[in-house]
C-alpha positions in Angstrom: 0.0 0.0 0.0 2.9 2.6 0.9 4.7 1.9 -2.3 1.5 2.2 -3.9 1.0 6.0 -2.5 4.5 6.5 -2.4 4.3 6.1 -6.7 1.1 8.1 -7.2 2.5 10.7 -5.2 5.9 11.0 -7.6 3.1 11.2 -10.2 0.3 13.5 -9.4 1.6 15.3 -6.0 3.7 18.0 -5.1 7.5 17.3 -3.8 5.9 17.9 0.2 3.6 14.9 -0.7 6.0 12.7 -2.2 8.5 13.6 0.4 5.3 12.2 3.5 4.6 9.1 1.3 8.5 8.3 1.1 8.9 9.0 5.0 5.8 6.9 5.2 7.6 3.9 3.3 10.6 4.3 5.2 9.0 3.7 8.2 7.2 0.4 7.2 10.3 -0.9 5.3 12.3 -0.3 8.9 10.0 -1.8 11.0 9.5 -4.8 8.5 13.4 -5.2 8.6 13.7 -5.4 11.9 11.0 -7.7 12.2 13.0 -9.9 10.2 16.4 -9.1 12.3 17.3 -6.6 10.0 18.3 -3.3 9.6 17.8 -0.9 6.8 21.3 -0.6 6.8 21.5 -4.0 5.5 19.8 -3.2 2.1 21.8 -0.3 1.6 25.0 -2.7 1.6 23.0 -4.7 -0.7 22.7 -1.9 -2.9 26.8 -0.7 -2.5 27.8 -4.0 -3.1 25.4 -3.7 -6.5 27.1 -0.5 -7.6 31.0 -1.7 -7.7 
């Protein structure tokens, strides 16, 4: 649902919206994570290790 809003914001909102809907995906994403035993910090290494 929050990537949902999160992609109709980019769309058809202005940057304040997008910014709440990202802030709102953020969230969810973190306390998913940690759910898991992760930490958002994980998936940004994920992502550094993409990019070499």
């Amino acid at each position: 649902e929050e990537g949902v809003e999160t992609a109709l914001a980019a769309v058809v909102e202005d940057d304040a919206s997008l910014l709440g809907e990202s802030a709102d995906l953020l969230y969810h994403l973190t306390v998913l994570l940690r759910a898991r035993g992760l930490a958002l910090s994980d998936a940004v290494a994920v992502l550094e290790q993409r990019h070499r």
